[in-house]
Structure formats: structure tokens, C-alpha cells
N, C-alpha and C positions, 0 to 999 in steps of 0.2 A: 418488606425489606428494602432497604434503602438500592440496592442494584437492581432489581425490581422496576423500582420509580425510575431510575437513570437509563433503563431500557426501554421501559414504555412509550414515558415522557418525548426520548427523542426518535421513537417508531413514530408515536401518534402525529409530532412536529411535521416529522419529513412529510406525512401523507397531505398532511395540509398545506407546507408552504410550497413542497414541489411544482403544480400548476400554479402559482403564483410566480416561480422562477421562473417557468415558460414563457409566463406572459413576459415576464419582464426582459428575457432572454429576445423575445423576438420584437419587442420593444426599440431598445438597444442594437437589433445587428446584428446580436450574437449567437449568429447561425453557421453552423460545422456544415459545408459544402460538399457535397457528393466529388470524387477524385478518383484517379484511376490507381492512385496509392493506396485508398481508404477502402472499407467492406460497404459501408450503408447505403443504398441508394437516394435518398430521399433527401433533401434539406430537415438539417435536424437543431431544433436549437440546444446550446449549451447552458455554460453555470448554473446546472442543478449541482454543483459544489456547494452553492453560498445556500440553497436549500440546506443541505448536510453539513455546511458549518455553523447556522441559525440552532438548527436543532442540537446540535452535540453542548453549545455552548450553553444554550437555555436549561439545556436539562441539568448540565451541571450546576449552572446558579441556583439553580431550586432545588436542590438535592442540598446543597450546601445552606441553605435556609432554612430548610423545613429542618436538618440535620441538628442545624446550632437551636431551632426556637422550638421544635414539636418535639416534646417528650413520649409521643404515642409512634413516633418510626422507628422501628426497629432498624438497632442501625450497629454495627461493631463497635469495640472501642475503641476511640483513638481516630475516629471517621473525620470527627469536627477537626482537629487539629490536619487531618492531610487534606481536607477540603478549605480550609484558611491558613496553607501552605504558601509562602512565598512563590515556593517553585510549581505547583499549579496554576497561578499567575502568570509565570515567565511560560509555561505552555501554551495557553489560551492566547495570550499575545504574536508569541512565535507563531502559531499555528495561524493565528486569525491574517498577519501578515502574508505568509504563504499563502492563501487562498485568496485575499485581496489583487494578489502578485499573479494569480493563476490566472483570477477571473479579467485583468486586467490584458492577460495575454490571451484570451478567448474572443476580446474583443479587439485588442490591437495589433496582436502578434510581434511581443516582444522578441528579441536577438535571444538566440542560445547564452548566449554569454552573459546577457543584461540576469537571464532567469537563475543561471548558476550563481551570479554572483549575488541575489536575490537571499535564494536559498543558503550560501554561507552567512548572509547577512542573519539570518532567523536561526541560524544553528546559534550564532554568535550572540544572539537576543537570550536562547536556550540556556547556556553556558551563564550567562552573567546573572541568573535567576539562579545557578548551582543543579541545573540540569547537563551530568557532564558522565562520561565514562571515568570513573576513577579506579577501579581494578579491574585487571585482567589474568582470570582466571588459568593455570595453567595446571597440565597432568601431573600427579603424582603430587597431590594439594599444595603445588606450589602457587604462590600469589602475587603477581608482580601489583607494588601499590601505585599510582599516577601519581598522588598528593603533592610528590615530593617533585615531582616533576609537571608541573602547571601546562608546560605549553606543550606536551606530548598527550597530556588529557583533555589538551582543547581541540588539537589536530583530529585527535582521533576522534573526538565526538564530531568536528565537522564534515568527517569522511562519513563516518554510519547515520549522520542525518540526513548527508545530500545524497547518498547511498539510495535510503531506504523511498525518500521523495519520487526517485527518478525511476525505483523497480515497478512500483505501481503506477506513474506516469507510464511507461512505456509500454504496459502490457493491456494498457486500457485501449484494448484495439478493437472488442466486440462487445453488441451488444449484453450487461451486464457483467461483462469477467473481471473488472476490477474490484465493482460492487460486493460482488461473492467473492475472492479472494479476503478481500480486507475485510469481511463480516465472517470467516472461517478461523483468519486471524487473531480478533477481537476476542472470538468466541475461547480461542487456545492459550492467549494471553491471561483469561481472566482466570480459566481453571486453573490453569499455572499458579495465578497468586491465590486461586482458595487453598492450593496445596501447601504453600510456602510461608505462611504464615500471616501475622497481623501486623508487621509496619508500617507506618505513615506513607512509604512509598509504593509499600506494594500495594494498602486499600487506595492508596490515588491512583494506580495504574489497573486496579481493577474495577473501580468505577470507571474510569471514563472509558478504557473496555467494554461495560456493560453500555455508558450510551454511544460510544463508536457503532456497536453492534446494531444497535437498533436502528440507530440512524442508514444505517447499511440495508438494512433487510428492506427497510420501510422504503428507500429509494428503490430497491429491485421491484414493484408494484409500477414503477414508470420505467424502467431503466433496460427489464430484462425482455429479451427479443419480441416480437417486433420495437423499440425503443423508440417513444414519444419526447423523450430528452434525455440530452448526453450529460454526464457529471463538467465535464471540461478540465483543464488544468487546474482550475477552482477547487473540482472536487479529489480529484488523482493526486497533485497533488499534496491537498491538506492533506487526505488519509493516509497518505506515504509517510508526511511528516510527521503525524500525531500516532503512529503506531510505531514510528522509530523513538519517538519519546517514551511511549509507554514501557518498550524493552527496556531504554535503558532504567527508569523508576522501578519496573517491575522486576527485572530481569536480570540485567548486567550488572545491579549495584548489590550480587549476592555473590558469594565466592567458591561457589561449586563449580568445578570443572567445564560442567554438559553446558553452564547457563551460557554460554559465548554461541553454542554451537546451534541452542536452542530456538531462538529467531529465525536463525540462517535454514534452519530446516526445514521450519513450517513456510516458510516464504522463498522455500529453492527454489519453485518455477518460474517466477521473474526473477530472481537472481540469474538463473540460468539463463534466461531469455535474453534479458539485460546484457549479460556478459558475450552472449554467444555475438550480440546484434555491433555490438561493438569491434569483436573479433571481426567478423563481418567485413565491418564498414572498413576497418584501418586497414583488413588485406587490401581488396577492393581501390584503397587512397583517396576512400573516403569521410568526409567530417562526421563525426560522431550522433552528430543530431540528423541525418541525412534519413529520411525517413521511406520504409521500403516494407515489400509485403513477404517478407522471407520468417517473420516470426515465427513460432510453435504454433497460435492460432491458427496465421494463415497457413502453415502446411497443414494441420486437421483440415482445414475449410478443402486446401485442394485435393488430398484423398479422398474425398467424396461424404466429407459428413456435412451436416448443418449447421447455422452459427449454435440452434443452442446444444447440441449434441457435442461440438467441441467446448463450449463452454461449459456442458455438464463434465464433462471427461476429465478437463483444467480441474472442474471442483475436486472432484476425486482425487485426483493427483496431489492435490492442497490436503485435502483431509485425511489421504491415507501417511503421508511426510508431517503431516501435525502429530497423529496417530504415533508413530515412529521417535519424532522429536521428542512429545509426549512419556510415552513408552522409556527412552532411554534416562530419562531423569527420574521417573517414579517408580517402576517396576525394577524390584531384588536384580532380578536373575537377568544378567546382562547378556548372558549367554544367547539367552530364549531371544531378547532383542536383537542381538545381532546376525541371528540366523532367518530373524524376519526378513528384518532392513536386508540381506540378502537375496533372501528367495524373492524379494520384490521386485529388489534393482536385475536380478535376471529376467524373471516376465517381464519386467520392460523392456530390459535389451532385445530380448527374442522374439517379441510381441507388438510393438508399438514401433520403437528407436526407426528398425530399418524404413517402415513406411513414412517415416516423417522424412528422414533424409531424402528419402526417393523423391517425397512429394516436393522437398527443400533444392534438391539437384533443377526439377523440373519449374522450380519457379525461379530460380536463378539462370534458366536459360529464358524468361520470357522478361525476367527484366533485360537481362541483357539485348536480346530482340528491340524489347520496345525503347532501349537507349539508343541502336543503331537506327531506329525507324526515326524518332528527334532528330540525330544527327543530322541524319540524311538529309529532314524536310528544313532544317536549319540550313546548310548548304544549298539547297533549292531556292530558296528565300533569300542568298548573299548572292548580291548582283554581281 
């Protein structure tokens, strides 16, 4: 089966080209430096991204080859035409840009601003392929349609593309957690569209699902703890941006209720990360990009777990909110879900929440410490 091929293809890819990133990573420079903001100790080299973008892209050409000339792959109907898609084009493009942009900032350390403005740049690449939020689904089957309204459907796709870019950038803070988020993803997006049918949009968003996935797994073999190389903006990046794609192909361009809310579920915990880190930084009066060790990670890490223990825990958290996401769109009895989605969000509360805050309280007094300990030696230092 053709998802099959698009899964393997870019597993097998990644195992291969990854130690070639490395080399080339440490070729290059482009080495992520131990820091007293960062977890890793070690000089780690970066852009195992362009590994994961090598492979996602290759798998797809070949999929799309063997799709149009070999009558022996089993393949849906209608595969060839969403694989010689316009708008599969304007993805690969988009995409390939953002992690050109990533790996560019791995090595030179672009401006906040230079990368935002990077990223609307590639949502805007998205959009002129017809890669675009055009309805928003609302309760009680009402349906607001964008068509009619162009520049509220471009806005909004460049919000939920720089969005989704910047959830997985920023929660890529341990060894393997982004890797496994966005391969937990992948894996949610694509049942999604075996459930929903066979349009051109939804078999383009569940292939490249399938080799998103693989390309994912197949980097966790370098990536997860102890980590021989980091993905870099390269890779966090791209997968942020090519699964904000896939929603919307897969997802958003269906007019059921749940599909808005579906994404946003399965991918809460860097939403939430994301949002909390920013609340954060503006109380604080600090710039947004201002990077610090107060995430959800780092308070697992300082109650006393492991990196991969809190990164197995994130998984869970990912998989049981996929689960749920899941759940609320395919399962009858909505009741039964929301009594789940319940009983959950209480064990967490009762369970977890407090000791994060606590650990969160205690690492906001040792930033705060070690700003005044700066200060101080900065002062010492002005003659």
C-alpha cells in the first residue's frame, strides 16, 4: 500500500541520511552549545531537520511515481491526482523554505523578527498554491464560509501556520520530545483521514502523514536521550509547519463542528506551553522570544524525574488528548466522551498540575537569583 511505501521509504531515509547530517552539521559550525538556559550538557550538533526534510520529500516523489507508472501499488483512488496536486507543490515548497530558514538560523542565529517574518513569508507561499483556511466550522452546523472574504482567509491561515511552526519550535527543549510529539501527531492526523473519507485533500494529507511519521520515528534512533543530534530550527520548525498544513488539507477544509477543535487537542501541550511561556515572558516585560527554563519539561525535569521519563509522560499526555480529540469526533455517544475528557482533566488537576506549579514557583525563584547574581557581577565589572 501506497502509505506503507511513504512510511518506510522516509524511516529507512532518515536512518541513513542522519549521520550524514552530523557530519555535515559539525562540518559547518553547527553546534548547539551547552548553556545554563539549555538541559544538554555536551556540544551537540544540529540540522538533523534537513535529514527529516530530505527524507519526507523523497518519499513523497516516489510515492507519487511509482503511484502514476506502477499499476502493481496498491494505491486508493484518486491518489495520483492528490499527488500531482498543485497544492502538494505549494507545500513542499513552503515547507522546504522553512527549514532552509531554520537551518540557516542553526548556523547563524537569525533575529526573532527576521524568522517570524520568514514564516509569514511561507504561509503566504502556502496560500498562493490554494493551501488556505476557507471555512470555519461552527456549533449547531452553522458554517461561516471565507471564500467570500479572501483576506480573512489569508490572515487566518497565516496565524494557524506561524502558530503551529512556533508550538513545536518551542517545546523542542529535550532530548527527543518534539520528535515524538510530531510523530504522535502524524500518526492522529492520518487515522483521522482513513476515517473521513477519500478526497484528494484528505489522501494528500494522509500520505504525507504517513511519511511525516516515519521520518519522525526513524530520527528518534538518534535524537532520543542520550541525543547524538539535535533536529535544530531545521527540523522543529519544518514539522511544525508541515503538520499545520496537513490540518488544514486534512482537517479544517471539512465542515464538521469538532474539526477546528481537533488539531488543537491533539497538540494542547505545546499550545499550552507555548501560551503559558509567553504569558510568562509579557508579565515578567519580557520579549517573547526571551528564552528560559520555566517550560512544562523543565518543571518535570525539576521534580525529580529524568529527561526521558518526562519526555515519556509529555508522550502520554499527547496520546491520551489525541485519544480524546479522537474520541470526540468518531465515537456516538458524546456523553461517554465527555465524562472521559473529564475524569482526566481532574487526575491531572489533582495529580500532576500541583507539582508542576511547585516545581514552576521554584524555578522562577532561581531564575530570578541568577538575574540578580548577573546584575550584581555586571555592576562589579562598571568601573
Amino acid at each position: 500500500m501506497i502509505y506503507v511505501l511513504a512510511f518506510g521509504v522516509s524511516l529507512a531515509l532518515v536512518l541513513l541520511l542522519t549521520p550524514l547530517a552530523r557530519r555535515l552539521a559539525i562540518w559547518l559550525g553547527a553546534i548547539d552549545m551547552p548553556h545554563d538556559r539549555k538541559v544538554h550538557e555536551n556540544p551537540t550538533p544540529t540540522l538533523g531537520g534537513v535529514a527529516i526534510l530530505l527524507a519526507v520529500i523523497i518519499s513523497l516523489l516516489l510515492c507519487k511515481v511509482l503511484a502514476t507508472y506502477s499499476s502493481a501499488l496498491a494505491k486508493p483512488l484518486g491518489m495520483v491526482d492528490a499527488l500531482s496536486s498543485y497544492q502538494l507543490l505549494g507545500i513542499i515548497l513552503a515547507a522546504t523554505f522553512i527549514a532552509v530558514l531554520g537551518a540557516v538560523d542553526d548556523m547563524r542565529h537569525l533575529s526573532p523578527w527576521m524568522k517570524l517574518a520568514g514564516q509569514v513569508m511561507a504561509a503566504l507561499v502556502l496560500v498562493s498554491f490554494g493551501v488556505e483556511i476557507s471555512t470555519i466550522a461552527l456549533p449547531r452546523g452553522n458554517v461561516i464560509d471565507l471564500t467570500a472574504s479572501p483576506i480573512l482567509s489569508i490572515l487566518l491561515t497565516i496565524v494557524w501556520m506561524v502558530a503551529f511552526t512556533n508550538i513545536i519550535n518551542l517545546i523542542d527543549g529535550l532530548d527527543g520530545l518534539a520528535a515524538g510529539i510530531a510523530f504522535i501527531s502524524a500518526v492522529a492526523f492520518f487515522f483521522y483521514g482513513s476515517r473521513v473519507g477519500a478526497d484528494p485533500n484528505t489522501l494528500q494529507a494522509m500520505v504525507i502523514s504517513a511519511a511525516v511519521g516515519g521520518a519522525c520515528l526513524g530520527f528518534l534512533r538518534y535524537n532520543f536521550n542520550p541525543a547524538n543530534i539535535f533536529m535544530g530550527d531545521s527540523g522543529a520548525q519544518f514539522l511544525g509547519f508541515i503538520l499545520g498544513a496537513i490540518s488544514i488539507q486534512g482537517i479544517l477544509k471539512r465542515t464538521a463542528v469538532a474539526t477546528l477543535f481537533t488539531p488543537i487537542i491533539i497538540l494542547a501541550v505545546p499550545i499550552i506551553d507555548t501560551g503559558l511561556a509567553i504569558l510568562r515572558r509579557a508579565r515578567k516585560g519580557r520579549p517573547f522570544h526571551y528564552a528560559d527554563k520555566e517550560h512544562i519539561h523543565h518543571r518535570l525535569l525539576y521534580i525529580g524525574h529524568t529527561q526521558r521519563q518526562a519526555v515519556l509522560i509529555i508522550y502520554l499526555w499527547t496520546a491520551v488528548l489525541t485519544g480524546i480529540a479522537l474520541s470526540l469526533e468518531f465515537v456516538a455517544s458524546k456523553t461517554v466522551v465527555l465524562i472521559l475528557l473529564a475524569v482526566g482533566l481532574v487526575i491531572f488537576i489533582a495529580t500532576t498540575l500541583p507539582r508542576i506549579v511547585i516545581g514552576g514557583r521554584e524555578l522562577e525563584m532561581e531564575e530570578e537569583e541568577a538575574e540578580k547574581t548577573e546584575e550584581t557581577a555586571e555592576g562589579a565589572d562598571t568601573p
